[in-house]
DOTI-609147 format. One record per residue (C-alpha): residue number from 1; residue in three letters; y, z, x. Coordinates in steps of 0.05 Angstrom, whole numbers, plus 32768, in hexadecimal, padded with zeros to 4 digits. Layout:
BEGIN
DRENGU markol fimar   py   pz   px
DRENGU    NUM   ALA    Y    Z    X
...
end
This chain:
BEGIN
DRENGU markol fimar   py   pz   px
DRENGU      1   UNK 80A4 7F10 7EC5
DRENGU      2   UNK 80BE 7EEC 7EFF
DRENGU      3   UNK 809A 7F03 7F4B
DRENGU      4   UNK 80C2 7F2E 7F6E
DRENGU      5   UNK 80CF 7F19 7FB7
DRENGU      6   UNK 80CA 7F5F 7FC9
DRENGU      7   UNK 808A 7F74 7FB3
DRENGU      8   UNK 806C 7F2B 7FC5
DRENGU      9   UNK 8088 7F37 800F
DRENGU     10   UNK 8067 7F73 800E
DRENGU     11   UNK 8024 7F6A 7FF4
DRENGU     12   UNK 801B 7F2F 8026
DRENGU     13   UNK 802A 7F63 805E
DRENGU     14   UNK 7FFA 7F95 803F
DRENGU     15   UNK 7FC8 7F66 8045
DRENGU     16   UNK 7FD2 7F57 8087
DRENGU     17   UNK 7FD8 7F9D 80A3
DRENGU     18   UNK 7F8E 7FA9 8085
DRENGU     19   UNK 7F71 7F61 809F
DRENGU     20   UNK 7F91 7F79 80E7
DRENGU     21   UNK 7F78 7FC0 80DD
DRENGU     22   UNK 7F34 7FA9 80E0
DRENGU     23   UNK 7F3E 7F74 8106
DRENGU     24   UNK 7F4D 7FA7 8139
DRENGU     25   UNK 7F1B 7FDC 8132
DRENGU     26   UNK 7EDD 7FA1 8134
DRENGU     27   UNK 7F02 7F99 8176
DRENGU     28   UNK 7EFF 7FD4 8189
DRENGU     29   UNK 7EB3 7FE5 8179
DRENGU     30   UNK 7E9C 7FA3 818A
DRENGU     31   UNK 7EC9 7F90 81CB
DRENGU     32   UNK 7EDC 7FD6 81E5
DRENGU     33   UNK 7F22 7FD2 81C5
DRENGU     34   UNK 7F64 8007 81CD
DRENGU     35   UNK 7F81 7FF8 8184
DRENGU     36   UNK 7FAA 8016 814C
DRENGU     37   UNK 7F9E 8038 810C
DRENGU     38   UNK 7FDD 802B 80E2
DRENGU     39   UNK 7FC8 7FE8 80C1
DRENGU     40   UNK 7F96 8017 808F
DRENGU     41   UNK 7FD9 8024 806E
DRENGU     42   UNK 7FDB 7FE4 8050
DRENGU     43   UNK 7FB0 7FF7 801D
DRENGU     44   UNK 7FE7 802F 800E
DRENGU     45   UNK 8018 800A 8000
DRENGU     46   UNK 7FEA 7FDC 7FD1
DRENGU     47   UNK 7FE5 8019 7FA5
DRENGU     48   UNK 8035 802C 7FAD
DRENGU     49   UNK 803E 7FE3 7F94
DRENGU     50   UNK 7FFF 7FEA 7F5C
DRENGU     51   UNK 8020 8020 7F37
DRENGU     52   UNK 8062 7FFB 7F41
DRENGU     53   UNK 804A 7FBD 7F20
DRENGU     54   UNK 802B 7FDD 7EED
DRENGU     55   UNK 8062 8003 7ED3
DRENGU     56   UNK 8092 7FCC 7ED6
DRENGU     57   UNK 805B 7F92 7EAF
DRENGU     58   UNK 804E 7FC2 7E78
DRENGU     59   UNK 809D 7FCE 7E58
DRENGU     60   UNK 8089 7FAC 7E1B
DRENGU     61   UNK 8070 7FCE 7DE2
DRENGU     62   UNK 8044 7F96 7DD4
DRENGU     63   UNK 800D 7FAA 7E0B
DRENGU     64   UNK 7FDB 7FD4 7DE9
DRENGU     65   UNK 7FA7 7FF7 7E16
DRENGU     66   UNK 7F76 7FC9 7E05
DRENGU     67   UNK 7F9E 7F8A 7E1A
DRENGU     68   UNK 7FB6 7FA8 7E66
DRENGU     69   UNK 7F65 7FBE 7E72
DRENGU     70   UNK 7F52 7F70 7E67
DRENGU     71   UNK 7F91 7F58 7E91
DRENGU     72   UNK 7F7E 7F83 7EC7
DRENGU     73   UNK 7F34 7F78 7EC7
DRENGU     74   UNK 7F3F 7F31 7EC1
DRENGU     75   UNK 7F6C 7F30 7F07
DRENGU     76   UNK 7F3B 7F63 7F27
DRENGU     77   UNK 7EF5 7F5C 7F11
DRENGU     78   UNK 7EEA 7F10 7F1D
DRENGU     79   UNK 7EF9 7F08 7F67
DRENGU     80   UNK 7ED7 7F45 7F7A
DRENGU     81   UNK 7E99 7F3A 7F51
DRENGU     82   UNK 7E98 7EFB 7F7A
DRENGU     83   UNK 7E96 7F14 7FC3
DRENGU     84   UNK 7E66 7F4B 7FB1
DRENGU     85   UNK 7E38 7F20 7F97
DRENGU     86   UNK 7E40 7EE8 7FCF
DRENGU     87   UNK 7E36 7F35 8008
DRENGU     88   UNK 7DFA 7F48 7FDE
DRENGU     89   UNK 7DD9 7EF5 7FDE
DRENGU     90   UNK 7DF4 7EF4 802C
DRENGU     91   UNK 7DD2 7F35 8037
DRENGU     92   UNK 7D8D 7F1C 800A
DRENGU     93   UNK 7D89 7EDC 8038
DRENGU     94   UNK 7D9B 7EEE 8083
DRENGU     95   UNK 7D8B 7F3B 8087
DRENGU     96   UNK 7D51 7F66 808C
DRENGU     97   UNK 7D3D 7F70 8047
DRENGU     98   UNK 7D32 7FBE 8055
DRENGU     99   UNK 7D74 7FC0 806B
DRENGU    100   UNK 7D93 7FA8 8025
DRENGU    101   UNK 7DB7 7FCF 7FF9
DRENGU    102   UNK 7D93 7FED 7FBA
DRENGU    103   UNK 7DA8 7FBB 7F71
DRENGU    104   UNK 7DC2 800E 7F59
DRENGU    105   UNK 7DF4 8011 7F93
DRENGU    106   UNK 7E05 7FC0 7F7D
DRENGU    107   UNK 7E14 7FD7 7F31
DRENGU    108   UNK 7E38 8016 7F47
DRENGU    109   UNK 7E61 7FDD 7F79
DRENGU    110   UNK 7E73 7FAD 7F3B
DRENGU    111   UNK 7E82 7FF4 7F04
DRENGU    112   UNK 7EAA 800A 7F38
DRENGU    113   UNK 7E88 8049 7F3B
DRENGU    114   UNK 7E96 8071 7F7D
DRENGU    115   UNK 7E57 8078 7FAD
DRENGU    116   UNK 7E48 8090 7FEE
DRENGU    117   UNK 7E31 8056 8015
DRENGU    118   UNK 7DF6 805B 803E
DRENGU    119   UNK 7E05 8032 806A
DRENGU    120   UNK 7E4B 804A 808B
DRENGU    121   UNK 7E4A 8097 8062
DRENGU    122   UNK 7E87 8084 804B
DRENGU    123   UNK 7E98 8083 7FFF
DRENGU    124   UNK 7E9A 8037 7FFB
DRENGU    125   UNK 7E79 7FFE 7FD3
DRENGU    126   UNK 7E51 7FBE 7FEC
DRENGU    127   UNK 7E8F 7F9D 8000
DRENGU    128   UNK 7EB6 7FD5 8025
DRENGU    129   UNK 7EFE 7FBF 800D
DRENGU    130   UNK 7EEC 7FCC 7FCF
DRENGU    131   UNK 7EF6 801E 7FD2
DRENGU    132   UNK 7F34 800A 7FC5
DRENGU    133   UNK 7F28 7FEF 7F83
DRENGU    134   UNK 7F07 8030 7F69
DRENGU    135   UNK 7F4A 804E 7F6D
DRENGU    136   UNK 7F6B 8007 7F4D
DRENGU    137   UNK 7F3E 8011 7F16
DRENGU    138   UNK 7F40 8059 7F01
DRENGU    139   UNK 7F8F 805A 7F07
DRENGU    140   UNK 7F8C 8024 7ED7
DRENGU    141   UNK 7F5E 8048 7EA5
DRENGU    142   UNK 7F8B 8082 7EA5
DRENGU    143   UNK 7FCB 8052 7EA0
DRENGU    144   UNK 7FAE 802E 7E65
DRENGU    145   UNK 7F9F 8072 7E43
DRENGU    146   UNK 7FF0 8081 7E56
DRENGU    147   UNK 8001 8039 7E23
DRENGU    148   UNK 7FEA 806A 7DEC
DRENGU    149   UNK 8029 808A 7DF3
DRENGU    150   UNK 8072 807E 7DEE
DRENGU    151   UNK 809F 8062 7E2B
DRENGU    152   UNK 80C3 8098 7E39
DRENGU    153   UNK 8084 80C9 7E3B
DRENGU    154   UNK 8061 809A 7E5A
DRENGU    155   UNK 8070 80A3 7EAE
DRENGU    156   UNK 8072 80F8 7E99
DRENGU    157   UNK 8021 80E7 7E7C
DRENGU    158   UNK 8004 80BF 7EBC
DRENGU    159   UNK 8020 80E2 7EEA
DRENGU    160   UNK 800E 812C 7EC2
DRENGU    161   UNK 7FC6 810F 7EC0
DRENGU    162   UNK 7FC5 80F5 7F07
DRENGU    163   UNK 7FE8 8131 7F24
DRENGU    164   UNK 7FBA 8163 7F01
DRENGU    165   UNK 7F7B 813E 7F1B
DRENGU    166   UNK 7F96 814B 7F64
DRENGU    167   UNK 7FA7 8192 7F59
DRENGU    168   UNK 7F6A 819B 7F44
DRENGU    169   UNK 7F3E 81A3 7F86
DRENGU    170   UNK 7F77 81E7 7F86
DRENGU    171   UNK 7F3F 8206 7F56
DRENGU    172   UNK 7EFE 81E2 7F59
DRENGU    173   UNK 7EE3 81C0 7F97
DRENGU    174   UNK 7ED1 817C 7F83
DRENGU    175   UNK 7E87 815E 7FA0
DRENGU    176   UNK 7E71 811F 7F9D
DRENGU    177   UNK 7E92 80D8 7FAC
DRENGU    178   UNK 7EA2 80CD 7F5B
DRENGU    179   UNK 7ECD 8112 7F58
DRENGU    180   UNK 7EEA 810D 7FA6
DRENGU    181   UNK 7F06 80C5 7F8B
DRENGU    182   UNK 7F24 80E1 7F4A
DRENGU    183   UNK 7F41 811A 7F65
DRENGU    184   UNK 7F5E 80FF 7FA4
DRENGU    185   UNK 7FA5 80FE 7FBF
DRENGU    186   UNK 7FA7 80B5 7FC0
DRENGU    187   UNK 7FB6 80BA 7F78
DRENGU    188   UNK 8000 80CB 7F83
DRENGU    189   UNK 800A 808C 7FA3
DRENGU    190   UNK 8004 806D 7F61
DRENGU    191   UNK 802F 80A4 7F42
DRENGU    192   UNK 806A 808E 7F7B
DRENGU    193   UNK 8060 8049 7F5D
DRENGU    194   UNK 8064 8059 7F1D
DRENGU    195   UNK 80AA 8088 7F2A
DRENGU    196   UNK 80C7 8050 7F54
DRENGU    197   UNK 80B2 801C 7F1C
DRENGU    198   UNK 80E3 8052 7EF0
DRENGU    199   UNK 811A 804F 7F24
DRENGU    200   UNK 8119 7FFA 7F22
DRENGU    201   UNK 8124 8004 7EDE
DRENGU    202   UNK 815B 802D 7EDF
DRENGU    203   UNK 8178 800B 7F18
DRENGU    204   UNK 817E 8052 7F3D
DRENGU    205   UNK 815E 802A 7F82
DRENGU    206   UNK 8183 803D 7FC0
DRENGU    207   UNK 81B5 801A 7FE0
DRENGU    208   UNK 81AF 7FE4 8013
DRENGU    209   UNK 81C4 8013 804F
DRENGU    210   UNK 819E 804C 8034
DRENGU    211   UNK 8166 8018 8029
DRENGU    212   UNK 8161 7FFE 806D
DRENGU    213   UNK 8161 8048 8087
DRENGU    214   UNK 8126 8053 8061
DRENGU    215   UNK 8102 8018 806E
DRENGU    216   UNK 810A 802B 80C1
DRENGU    217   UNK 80F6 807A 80AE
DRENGU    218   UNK 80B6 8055 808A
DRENGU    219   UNK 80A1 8025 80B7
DRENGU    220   UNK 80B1 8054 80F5
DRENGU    221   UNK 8084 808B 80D0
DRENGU    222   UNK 8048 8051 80CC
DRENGU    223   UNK 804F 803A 8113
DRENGU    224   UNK 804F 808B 812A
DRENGU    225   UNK 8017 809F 80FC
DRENGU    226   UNK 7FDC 80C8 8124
DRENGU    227   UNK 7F95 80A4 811E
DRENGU    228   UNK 7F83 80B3 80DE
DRENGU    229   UNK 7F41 809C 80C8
DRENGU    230   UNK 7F43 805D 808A
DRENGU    231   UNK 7F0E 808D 806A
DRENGU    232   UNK 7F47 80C3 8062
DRENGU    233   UNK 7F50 80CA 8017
DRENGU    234   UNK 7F70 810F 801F
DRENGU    235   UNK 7FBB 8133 801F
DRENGU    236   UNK 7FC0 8120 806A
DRENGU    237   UNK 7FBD 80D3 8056
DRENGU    238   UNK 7FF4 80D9 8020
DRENGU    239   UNK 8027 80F2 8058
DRENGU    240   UNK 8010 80C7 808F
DRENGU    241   UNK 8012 808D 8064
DRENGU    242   UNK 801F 809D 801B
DRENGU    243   UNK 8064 80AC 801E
DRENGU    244   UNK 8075 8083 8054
DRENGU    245   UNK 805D 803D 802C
DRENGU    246   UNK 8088 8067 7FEC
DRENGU    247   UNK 80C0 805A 801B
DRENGU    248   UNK 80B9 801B 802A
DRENGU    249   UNK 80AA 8003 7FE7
DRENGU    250   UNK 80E7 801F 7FD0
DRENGU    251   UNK 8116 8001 800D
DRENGU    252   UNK 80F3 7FBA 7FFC
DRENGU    253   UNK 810B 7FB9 7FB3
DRENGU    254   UNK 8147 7FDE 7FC7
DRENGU    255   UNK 8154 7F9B 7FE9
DRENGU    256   UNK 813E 7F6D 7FBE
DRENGU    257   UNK 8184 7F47 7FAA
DRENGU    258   UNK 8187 7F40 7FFD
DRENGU    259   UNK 8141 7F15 8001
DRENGU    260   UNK 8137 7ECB 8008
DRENGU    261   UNK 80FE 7EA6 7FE7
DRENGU    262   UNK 80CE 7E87 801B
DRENGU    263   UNK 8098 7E63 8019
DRENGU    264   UNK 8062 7E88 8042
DRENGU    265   UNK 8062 7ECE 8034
DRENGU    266   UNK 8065 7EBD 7FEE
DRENGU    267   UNK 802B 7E98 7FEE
DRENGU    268   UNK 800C 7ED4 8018
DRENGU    269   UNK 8024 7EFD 7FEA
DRENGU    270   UNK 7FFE 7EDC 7FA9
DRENGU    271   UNK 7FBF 7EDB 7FD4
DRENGU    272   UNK 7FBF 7F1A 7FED
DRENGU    273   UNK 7F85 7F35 7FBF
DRENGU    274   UNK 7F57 7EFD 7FDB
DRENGU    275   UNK 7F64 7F0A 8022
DRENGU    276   UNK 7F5A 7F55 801B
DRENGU    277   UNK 7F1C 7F46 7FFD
DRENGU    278   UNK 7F03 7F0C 8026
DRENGU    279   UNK 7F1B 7F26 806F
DRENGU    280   UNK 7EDC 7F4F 8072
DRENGU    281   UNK 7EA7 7F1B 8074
DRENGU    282   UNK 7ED9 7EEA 809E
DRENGU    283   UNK 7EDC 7F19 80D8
DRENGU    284   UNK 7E8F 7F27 80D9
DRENGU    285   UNK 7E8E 7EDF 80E4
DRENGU    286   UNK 7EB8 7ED7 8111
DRENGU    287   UNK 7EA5 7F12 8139
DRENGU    288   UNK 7E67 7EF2 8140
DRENGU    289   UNK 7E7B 7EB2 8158
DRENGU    290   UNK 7EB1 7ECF 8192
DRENGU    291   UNK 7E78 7F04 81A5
DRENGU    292   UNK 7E50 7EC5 81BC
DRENGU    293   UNK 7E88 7EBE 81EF
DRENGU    294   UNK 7E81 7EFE 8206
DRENGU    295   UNK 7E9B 7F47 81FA
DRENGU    296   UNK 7ED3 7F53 8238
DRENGU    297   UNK 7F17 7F73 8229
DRENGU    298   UNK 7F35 7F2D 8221
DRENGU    299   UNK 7EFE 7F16 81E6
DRENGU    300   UNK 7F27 7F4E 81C3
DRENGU    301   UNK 7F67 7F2B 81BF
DRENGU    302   UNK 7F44 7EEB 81AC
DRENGU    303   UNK 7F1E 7F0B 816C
DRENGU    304   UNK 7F54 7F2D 8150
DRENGU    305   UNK 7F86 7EE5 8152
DRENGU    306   UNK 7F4A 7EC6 8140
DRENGU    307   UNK 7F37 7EF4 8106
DRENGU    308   UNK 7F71 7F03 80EF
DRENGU    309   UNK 7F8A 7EB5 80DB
DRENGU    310   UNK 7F45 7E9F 80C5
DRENGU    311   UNK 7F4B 7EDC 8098
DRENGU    312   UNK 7F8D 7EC7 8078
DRENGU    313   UNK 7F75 7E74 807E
DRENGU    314   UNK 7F39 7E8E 804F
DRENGU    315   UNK 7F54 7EBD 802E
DRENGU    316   UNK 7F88 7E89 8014
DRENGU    317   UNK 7F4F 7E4E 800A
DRENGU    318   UNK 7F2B 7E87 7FDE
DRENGU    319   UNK 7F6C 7E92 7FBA
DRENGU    320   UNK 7F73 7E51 7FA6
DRENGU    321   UNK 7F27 7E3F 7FA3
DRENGU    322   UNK 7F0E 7E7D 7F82
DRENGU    323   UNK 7F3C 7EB1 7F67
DRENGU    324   UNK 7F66 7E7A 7F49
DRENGU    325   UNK 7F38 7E53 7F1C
DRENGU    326   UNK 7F0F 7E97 7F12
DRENGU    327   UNK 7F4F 7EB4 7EF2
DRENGU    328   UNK 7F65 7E78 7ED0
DRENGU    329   UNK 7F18 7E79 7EA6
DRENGU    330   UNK 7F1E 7EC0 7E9A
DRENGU    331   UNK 7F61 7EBA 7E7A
DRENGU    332   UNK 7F4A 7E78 7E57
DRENGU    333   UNK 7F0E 7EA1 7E38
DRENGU    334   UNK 7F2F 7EDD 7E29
DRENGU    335   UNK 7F62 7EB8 7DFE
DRENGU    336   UNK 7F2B 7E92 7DDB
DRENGU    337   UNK 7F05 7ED3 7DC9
DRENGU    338   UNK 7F53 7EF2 7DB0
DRENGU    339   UNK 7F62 7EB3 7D84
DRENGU    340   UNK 7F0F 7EB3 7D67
DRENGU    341   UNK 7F0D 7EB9 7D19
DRENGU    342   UNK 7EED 7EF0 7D0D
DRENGU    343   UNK 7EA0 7EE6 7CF5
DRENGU    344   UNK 7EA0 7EF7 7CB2
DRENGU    345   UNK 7E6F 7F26 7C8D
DRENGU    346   UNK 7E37 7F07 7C61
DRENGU    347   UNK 7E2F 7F30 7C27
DRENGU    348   UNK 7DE5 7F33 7C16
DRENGU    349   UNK 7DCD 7F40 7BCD
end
């Protein structure tokens, strides 16, 4: 289906808010920096625009369950496999070898499996933006067991399921990272992106004016939001910035037939993935190298510039270096293995 400027405008921004998120809070532990907390809120409108897109790509009968889980492993596994293996190698050559993480908490990292990590207490994997993608890949799991049934019962199914599993902690207290994760708030996210993918269907968007409105209440809401911690996978998240990314996701399409095609934040757009996540490992480095110039106030301002475009320069080269050709083998294998004879039985006498 053709891109829509929208959602490609808007991923490139989600990426950007997280890149300058950390950006500023490395600045803020490392050079004594005053910064802001909003930019976390990327990631929620990622998922807004996840369960969006995934509503939208699947109207054709012809995706089975089977088919959408090899599509999306294909565009998620490959790239990320690939910068947890290159943390893990970096950490095996330059770091303290009691220091590295144990090859269970590596598996549990690639199977997407939630785990507390031991080194921040957080429930993260090796390479931290990835928490994000234990979400990505249990929404899918329960979307591709929604294929099973028919369109019109399909929106009513994921969002029963997804709604049920965040009632839930209502009558039995979750424990432990895998349960917190399945269970958490977050989830409606992906149920608002699932009901606005209905609405772009029916065409029952707002109106420009209306649109606009809502795109100031959201992005006012964002800018306001008190410091809530990235960690926060709870209720308070959803209304700080859950609902106001809903918002904005739905004043973007809203305002689609109004948008220009350029150049830039499309390209941003289709590399968003690698430069959420590559910008981890680029502002280590670069941290490092402006620390060598010192740590005053001023060293703050310089890091984040600094961080933040040699995150989207490499996040981009990767994009086009990496994710590109990684995506275009996958794809290239995958069809070869669909269009395989089948091996045929040898009867035996």
């Amino acid at each position: 289906m053709p891109k829509i400027l929208s959602i490609q405008y808007l991923r490139a921004a989600a990426a950007l808010m997280v890149v300058f998120f950390h950006a500023d809070g490395m600045a803020q532990e490392y050079f004594n920096f005053t910064g802001l907390s909003f930019g976390a809120a990327g990631v929620d409108i990622f998922f807004v625009i996840s369960g969006f897109i995934m509503w939208i790509t699947t109207a054709s009968e012809r995706i089975t369950p089977a088919s959408f889980a090899v599509n999306r492993i294909i565009r998620i596994v490959p790239l990320y496999w690939a910068m947890t293996l290159l943390l893990y190698g970096g950490w095996l050559i330059f770091r303290d070898p009691a220091t590295l993480p144990s090859l269970w908490n590596l598996v549990r990292s690639l199977l997407f499996i939630p785990f507390v990590s031991p080194r921040t207490g957080e429930i993260q994997p090796l390479l931290i933006a990835g928490w994000t993608l234990n979400f990505e890949m249990f929404f899918y799991a329960v979307f591709a067991c929604g294929l099973l049934i028919a369109r019109r019962h399909r929106a009513l199914f994921v969002c029963t399921i997804l709604a049920a599993l965040v009632a839930s902690p209502l009558f039995v207290s979750p424990s432990g990272p895998v349960a917190l994760t399945y269970t958490s708030p977050l989830l409606i996210e992906f149920m608002a992106g699932c009901l606005l993918g209905v609405m772009y269907e029916r065409r029952a968007l707002p109106r420009p004016g209306v649109a606009v409105f809502l795109l100031v209440i959201g992005c006012g809401l964002l800018l306001t939001s008190s410091g809530l911690s990235a960690a926060n996978i709870t209720a308070a998240r959803f209304f700080h910035w859950g609902l106001p990314s809903f918002l904005i996701v739905t004043a973007a399409l809203a305002l689609e037939s109004k948008l220009k095609e350029w150049r830039l934040p499309m390209l941003l757009g289709d590399a968003s993935y690698s430069i959420y996540l590559t910008h981890g490992i680029v502002l280590s480095a670069v941290k490092s190298a402006v620390m060598l110039l010192g740590t005053q106030p001023l060293m703050s301002v310089i890091f984040i510039f600094a961080g933040c475009a040699a995150s989207i320069a490499a996040g981009v080269g990767a994009y086009y270096l990496i994710e590109k050709p990684l995506l275009a083998a996958c794809r290239t294998l995958a069809t070869m293995v669909r269009r395989a004879p089948p091996i045929a039985a040898h009867r035996t006498i």
